[in-house]
C-alpha positions as CSV (number, residue, x, y, z in Angstrom):
1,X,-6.1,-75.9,-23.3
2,X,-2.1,-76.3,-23.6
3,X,-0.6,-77.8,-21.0
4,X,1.6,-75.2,-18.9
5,X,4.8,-77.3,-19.5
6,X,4.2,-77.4,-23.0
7,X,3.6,-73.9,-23.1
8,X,7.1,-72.4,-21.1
9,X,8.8,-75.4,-24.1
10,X,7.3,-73.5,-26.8
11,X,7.9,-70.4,-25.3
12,X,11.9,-71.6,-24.9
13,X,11.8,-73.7,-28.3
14,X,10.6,-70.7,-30.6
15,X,13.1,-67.9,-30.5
16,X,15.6,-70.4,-31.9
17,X,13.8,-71.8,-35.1
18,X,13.1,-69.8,-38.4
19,X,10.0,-69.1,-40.2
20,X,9.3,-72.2,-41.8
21,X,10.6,-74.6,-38.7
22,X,8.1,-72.5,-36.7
23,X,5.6,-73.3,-39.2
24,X,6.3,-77.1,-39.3
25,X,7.1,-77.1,-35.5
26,X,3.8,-75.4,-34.5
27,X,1.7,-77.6,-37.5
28,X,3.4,-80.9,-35.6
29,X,2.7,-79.6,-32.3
30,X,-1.2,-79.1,-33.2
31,X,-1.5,-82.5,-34.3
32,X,-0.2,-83.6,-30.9
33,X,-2.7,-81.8,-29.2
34,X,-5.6,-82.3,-30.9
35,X,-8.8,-80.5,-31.8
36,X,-9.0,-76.8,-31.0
37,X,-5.3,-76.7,-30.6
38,X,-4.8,-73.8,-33.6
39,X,-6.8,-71.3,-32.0
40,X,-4.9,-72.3,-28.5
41,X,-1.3,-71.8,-30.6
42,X,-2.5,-68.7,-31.9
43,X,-3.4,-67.2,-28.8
44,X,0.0,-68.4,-27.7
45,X,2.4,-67.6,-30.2
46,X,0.1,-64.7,-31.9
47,X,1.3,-66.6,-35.4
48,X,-1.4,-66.3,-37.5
49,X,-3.9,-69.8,-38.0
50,X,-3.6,-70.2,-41.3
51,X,0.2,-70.4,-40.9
52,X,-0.1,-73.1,-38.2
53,X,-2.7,-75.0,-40.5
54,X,-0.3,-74.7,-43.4
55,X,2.7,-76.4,-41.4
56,X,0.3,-79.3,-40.7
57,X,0.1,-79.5,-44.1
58,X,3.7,-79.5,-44.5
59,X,4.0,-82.1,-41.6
60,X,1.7,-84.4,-43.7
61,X,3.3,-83.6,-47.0
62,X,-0.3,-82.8,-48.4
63,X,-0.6,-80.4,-51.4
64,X,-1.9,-76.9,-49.9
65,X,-5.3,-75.9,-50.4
66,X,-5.1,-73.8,-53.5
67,X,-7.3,-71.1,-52.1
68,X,-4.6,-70.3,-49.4
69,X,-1.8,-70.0,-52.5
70,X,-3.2,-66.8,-53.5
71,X,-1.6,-65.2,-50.8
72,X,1.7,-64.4,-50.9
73,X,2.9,-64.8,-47.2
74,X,1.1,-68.0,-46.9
75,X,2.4,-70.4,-50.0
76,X,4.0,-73.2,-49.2
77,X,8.0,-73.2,-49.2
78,X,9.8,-76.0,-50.9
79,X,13.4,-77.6,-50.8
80,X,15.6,-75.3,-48.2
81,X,13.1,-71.8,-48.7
82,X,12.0,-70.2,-45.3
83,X,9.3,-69.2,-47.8
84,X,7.8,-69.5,-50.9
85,X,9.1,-67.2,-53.9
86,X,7.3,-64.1,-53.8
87,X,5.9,-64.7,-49.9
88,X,6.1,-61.8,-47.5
89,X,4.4,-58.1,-47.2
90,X,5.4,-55.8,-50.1
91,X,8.0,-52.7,-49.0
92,X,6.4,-49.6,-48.8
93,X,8.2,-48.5,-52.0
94,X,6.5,-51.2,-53.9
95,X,3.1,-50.5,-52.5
96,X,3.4,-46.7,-52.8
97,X,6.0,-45.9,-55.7
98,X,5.5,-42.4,-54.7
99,X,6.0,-41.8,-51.8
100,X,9.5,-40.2,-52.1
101,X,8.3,-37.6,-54.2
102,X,5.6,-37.1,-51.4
103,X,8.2,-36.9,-48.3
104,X,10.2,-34.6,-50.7
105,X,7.4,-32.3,-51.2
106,X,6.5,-32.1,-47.9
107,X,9.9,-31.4,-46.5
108,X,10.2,-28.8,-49.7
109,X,10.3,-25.8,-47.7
110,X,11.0,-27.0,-43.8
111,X,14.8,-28.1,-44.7
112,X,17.1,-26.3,-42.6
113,X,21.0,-26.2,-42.1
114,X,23.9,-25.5,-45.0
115,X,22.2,-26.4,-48.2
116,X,26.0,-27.4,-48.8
117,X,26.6,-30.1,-47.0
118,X,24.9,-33.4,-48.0
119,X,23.5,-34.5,-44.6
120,X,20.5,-32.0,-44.5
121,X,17.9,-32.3,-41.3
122,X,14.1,-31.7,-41.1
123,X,12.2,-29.2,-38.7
124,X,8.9,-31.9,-39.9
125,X,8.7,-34.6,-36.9
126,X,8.4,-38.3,-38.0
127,X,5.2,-38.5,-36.6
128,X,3.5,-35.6,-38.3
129,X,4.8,-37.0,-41.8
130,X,3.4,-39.8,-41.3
131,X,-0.1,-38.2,-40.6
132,X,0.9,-36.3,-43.9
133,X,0.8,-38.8,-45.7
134,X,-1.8,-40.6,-44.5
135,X,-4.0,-37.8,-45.4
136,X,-2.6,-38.8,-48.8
137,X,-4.0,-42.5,-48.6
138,X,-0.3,-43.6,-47.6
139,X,-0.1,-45.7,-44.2
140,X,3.8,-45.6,-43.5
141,X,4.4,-46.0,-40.4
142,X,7.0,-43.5,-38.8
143,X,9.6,-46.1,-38.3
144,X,9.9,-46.6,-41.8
145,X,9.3,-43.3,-42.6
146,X,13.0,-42.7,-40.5
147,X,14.6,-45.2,-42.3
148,X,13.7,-44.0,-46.0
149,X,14.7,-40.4,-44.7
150,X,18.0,-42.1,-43.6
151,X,18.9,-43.5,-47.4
152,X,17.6,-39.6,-48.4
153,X,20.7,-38.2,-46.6
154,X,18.4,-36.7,-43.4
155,X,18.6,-37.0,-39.8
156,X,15.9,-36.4,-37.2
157,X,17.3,-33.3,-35.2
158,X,16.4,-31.5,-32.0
159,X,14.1,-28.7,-32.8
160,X,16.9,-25.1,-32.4
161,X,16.1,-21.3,-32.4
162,X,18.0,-20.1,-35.5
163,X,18.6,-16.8,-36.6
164,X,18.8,-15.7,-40.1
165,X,21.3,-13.0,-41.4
166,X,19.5,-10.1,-43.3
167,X,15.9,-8.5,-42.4
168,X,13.3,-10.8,-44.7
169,X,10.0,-8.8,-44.0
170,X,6.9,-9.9,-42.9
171,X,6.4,-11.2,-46.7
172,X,9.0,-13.6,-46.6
173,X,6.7,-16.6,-47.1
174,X,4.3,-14.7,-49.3
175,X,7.1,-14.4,-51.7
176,X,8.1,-18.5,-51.2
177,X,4.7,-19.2,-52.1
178,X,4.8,-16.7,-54.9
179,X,8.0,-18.6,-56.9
180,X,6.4,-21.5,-56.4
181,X,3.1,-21.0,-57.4
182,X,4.6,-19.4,-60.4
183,X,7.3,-21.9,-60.5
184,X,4.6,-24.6,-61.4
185,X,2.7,-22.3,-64.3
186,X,5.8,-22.0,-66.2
187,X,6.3,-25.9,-65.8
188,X,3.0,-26.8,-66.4
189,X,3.3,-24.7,-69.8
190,X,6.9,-26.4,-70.7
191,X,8.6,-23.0,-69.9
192,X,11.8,-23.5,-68.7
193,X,12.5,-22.7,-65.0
194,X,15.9,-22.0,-64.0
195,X,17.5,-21.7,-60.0
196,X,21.0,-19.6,-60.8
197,X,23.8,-18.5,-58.2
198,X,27.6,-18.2,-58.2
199,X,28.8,-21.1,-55.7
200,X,31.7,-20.1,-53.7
201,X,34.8,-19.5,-55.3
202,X,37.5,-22.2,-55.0
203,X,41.3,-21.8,-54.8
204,X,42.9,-24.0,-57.4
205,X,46.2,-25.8,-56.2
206,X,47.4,-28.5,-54.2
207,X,45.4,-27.0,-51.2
208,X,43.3,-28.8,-48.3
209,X,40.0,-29.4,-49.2
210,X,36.9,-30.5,-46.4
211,X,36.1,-34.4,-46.2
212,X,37.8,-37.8,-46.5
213,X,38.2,-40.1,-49.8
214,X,39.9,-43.8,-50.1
215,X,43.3,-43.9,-50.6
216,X,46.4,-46.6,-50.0
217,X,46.5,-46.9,-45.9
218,X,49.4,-44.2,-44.9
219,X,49.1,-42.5,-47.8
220,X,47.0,-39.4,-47.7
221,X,47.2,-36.8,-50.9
222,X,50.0,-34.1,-49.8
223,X,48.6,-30.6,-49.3
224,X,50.4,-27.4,-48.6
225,X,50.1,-26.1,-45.4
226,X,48.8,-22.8,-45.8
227,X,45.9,-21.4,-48.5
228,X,47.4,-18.0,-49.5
229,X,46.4,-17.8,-52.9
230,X,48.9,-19.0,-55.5
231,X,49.5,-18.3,-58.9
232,X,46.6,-20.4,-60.3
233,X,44.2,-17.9,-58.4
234,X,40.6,-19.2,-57.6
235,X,38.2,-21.0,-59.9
236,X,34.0,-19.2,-59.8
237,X,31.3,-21.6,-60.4
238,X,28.1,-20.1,-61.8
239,X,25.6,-22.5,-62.0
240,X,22.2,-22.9,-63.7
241,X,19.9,-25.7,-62.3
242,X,16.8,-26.7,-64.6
243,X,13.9,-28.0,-62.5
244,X,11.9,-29.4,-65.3
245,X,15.0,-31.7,-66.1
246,X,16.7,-32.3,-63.1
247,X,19.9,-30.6,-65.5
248,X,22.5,-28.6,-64.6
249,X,24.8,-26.8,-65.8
250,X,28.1,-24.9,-64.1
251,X,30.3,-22.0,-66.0
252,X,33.8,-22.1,-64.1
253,X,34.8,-18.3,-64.2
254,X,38.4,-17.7,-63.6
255,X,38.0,-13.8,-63.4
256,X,35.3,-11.7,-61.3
257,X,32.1,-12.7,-60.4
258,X,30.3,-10.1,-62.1
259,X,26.4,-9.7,-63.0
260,X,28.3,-10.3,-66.9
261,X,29.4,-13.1,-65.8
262,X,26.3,-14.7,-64.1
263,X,24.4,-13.7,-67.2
264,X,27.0,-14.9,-69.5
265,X,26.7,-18.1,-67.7
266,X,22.8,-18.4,-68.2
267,X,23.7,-17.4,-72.0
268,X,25.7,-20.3,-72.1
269,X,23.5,-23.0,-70.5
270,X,20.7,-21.7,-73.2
271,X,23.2,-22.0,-76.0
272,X,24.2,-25.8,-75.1
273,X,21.2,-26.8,-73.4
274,X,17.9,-24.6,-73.0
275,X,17.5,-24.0,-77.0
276,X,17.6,-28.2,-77.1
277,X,15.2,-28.5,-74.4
278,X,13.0,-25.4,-75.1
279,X,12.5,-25.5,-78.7
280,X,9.1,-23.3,-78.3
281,X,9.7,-21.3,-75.3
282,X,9.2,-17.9,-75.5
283,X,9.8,-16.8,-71.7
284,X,12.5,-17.9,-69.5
285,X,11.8,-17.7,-65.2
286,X,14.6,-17.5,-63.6
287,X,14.9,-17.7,-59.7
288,X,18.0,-16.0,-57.7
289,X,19.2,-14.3,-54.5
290,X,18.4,-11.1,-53.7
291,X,22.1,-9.8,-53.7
292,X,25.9,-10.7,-55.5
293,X,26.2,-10.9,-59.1
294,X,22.6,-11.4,-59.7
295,X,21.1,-9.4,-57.2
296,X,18.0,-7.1,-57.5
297,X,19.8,-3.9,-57.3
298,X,22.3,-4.9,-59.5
299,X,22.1,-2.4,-62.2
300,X,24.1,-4.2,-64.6
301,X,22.4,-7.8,-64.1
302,X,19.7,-6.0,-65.8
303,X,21.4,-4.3,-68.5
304,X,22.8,-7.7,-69.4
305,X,19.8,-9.4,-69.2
306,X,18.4,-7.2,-71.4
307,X,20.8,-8.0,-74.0
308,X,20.0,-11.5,-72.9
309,X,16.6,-10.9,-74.2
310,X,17.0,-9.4,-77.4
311,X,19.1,-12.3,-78.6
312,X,16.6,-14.7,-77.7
313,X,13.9,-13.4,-78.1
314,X,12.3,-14.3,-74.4
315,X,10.8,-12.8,-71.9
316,X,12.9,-13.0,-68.8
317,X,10.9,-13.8,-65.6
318,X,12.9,-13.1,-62.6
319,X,12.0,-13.3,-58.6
320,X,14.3,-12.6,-55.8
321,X,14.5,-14.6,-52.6
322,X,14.1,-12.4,-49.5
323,X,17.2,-11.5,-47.5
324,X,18.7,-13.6,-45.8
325,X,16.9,-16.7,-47.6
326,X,19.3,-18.1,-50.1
327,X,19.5,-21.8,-48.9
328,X,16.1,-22.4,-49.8
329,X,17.2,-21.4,-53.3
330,X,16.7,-25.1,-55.1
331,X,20.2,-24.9,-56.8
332,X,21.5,-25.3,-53.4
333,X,20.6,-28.2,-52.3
334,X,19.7,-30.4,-55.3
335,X,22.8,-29.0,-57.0
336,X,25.4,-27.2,-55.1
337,X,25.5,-29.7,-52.3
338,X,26.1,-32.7,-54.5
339,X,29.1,-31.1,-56.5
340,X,30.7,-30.2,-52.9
341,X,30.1,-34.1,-51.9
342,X,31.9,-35.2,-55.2
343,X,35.1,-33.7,-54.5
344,X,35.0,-33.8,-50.9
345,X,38.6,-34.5,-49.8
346,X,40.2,-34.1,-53.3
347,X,42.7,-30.9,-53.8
348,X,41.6,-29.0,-56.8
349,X,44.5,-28.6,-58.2
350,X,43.9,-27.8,-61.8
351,X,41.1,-26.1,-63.5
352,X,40.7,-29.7,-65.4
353,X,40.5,-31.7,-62.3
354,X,37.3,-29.2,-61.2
355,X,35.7,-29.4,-64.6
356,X,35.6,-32.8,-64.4
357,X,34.7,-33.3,-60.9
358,X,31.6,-31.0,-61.6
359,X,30.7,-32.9,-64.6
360,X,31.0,-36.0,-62.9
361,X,28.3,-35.2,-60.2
362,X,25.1,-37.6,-60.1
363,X,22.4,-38.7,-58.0
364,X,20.1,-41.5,-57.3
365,X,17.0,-39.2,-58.6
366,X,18.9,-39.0,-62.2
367,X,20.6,-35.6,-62.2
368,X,23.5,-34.5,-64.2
369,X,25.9,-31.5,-64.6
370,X,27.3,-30.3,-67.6
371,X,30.3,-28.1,-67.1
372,X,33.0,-25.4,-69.5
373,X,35.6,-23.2,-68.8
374,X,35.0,-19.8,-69.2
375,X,38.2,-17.6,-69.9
376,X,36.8,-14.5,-70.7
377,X,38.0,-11.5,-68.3
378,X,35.0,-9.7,-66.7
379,X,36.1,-5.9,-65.4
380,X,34.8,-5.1,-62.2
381,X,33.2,-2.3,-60.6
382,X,31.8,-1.8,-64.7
383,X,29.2,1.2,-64.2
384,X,25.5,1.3,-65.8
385,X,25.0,4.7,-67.2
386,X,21.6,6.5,-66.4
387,X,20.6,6.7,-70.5
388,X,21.5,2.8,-70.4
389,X,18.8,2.0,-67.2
390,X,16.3,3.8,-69.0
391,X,16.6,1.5,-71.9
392,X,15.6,-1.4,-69.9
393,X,12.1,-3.3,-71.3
394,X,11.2,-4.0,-67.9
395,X,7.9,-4.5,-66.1
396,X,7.6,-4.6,-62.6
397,X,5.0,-7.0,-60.7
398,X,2.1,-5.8,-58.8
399,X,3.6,-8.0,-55.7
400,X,7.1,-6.8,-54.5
401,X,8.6,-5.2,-58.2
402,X,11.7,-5.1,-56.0
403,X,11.7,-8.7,-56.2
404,X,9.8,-9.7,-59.0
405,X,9.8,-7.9,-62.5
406,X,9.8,-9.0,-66.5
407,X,12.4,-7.9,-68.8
408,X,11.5,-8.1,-72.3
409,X,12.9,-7.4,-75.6
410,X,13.2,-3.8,-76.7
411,X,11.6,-4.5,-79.7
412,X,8.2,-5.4,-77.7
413,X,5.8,-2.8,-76.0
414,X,5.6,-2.7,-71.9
């Protein structure tokens, strides 16, 4: 038994000392007291035996029992070390190299919020992650699990009733599970799967733009004081996100946003990019909002991609999100939302100060954006003919046509 003064000493002596002076202090202190006197500082101090009986060690300046140097929290320190190289638990992130591909799967389709801004938050609970993935043969505990979300750019928020604009049907999720499912053929095949959208357009000047960046103390960039439009008009981003890659690629528009222009756009990242990465491809899927330049009543998104098609030679694969669903379109938040971080707090004052912005954009997870002006004037309100519709190679799905179809080229059968 420890004596009770000694035991309110250790209990005042231990808070101050560091790893290894607990060690040595607790290895001296059993020799003091004698036989039995591990288990008693154990029960104490709840440090683990084999570290007390390793600071006796250390007292006595005896070599270590080799079977105890196999473990990495127990070799003996030497010189001013705490600890011996290599001692201590392994981070999760060592012991389970994938688990951020695992919390980013399961928070795939529960992220809620503007997909634009970079601080996203999670309707998933810390707790029922971490059962998650301990049905995956991870142990995290939810503490960690908080942190790692932290360095991802999420916060834990207060579960809200939201409303979404537009009427989505009672197939809303079908269809999610429907892009992805077919999503992760097209991948598994090496088909190349695209997320498109026009981001919103920007006004290019010396105007205010959202955020904060360094700059000398008491000297903040100079903006004008109003954002009427000025004579440099507005830049349109259209931008192509490849999920196989992690790639994308943004066609700055300086006329309409047109369905000519969004396919124009895809035209271009398959010219620079897709042909490179798809040498045997012979079908493209491409994923978009229901409505806009690419939307699925947009007679003339289809005309073009039909033209589209009989240059390439693909079959074009398109689904629709449901109304009132964009945000979970991926180019949103693994693309869109990064670009708007980049230049957060920087006026966009030339069409060269955007480009290169865009193209600057990276992240931890390895993506980058290739970027080109596109000066070509697209005419709006451009009407599709009835005898041009007709000529459409198009196939509609079984499951919502509306939304999901195949254009081919006219030179192959329906």
């Amino acid at each position: 038994m420890i004596p009770e003064n000694t035991r309110i000493f250790v209990g005042k002596v231990l808070p101050q000392l560091d790893e290894k002076q607990r060690r040595i202090f607790l290895g001296a202190l059993s020799e003091m007291l004698g036989r039995g006197s591990v288990k008693d500082l154990h029960e104490l101090t709840q440090i683990s035996q084999v570290t007390i009986i390793e600071g006796k060690k250390e007292c006595a300046n005896i070599e270590p029992n080799p079977k105890f140097k196999t473990t990495g929290k127990n070799r003996s320190a030497s010189g001013d070390r705490v600890r011996a190289e290599g001692g201590g638990r392994k981070s999760i992130r060592e012991k389970y190299p994938q688990v951020i591909d695992e919390i980013n799967l399961l928070l795939e389709n529960s992220t809620v919020g503007n997909p634009e801004n970079p601080l996203c938050w999670t309707t998933k609970s810390l707790r029922n992650i971490e059962a998650s993935l301990k049905g995956k043969g991870m142990s995290v505990s939810y503490v960690t699990i908080g942190n790692i979300l932290e360095e991802m750019g999420y916060s834990l928020q207060q579960n809200r009733k939201y409303t979404e604009s537009g009427n989505a049907g009672p197939d809303r999720d079908a269809q999610f599970q429907y892009i992805n499912n077919k999503a992760k053929e097209f991948m598994n095949n090496k088909n190349p799967v695209i997320s498109v959208d026009a981001k919103k357009k920007e006004l290019i000047g010396s105007y205010k733009d959202p955020g904060k960046e360094y700059a000398p103390k008491g000297n903040p960039a100079k903006v004008n004081d109003h954002d009427f439009e000025g004579p440099c008009g507005k830049a349109c981003p259209y931008g192509i996100y490849d999920l196989n890659f992690n790639e994308g690629f943004v066609n700055v528009g300086l006329s309409a946003d047109t369905a000519e222009f969004a396919v124009n756009s895809i035209r271009e990242w398959w010219r620079t990019m897709g042909v490179e990465k798809y040498p045997e491809a012979t079908c493209l899927y491409i994923t978009a909002d229901g409505g806009g330049s690419n939307g699925r009543r947009n007679k003339l998104w289809k005309t073009s991609l039909q033209s589209f098609a009989n240059e390439t030679g693909l079959n074009i694969h398109v689904s629709h999100f449901p109304p009132g669903t964009s945000k979970w379109n991926k180019i949103e938040h693994r693309m869109f939302a990064f670009i708007s971080k980049n230049w957060r707090g920087r006026p966009l004052e030339t069409v060269e100060i955007i480009i290169n912005l865009i193209s600057a954009t990276t992240t931890s997870s390895g993506l980058k954006v290739a970027c080109k002006l596109d000066e070509k004037v697209y005419e709006k309100g451009k009407v599709v003919s009835n005898e041009e519709l007709s000529g459409i190679n198009i196939t509609m799905d079984d499951w919502h046509g509306e939304w999901n179809y195949i254009i081919a080229p006219t030179n192959q059968q329906n």
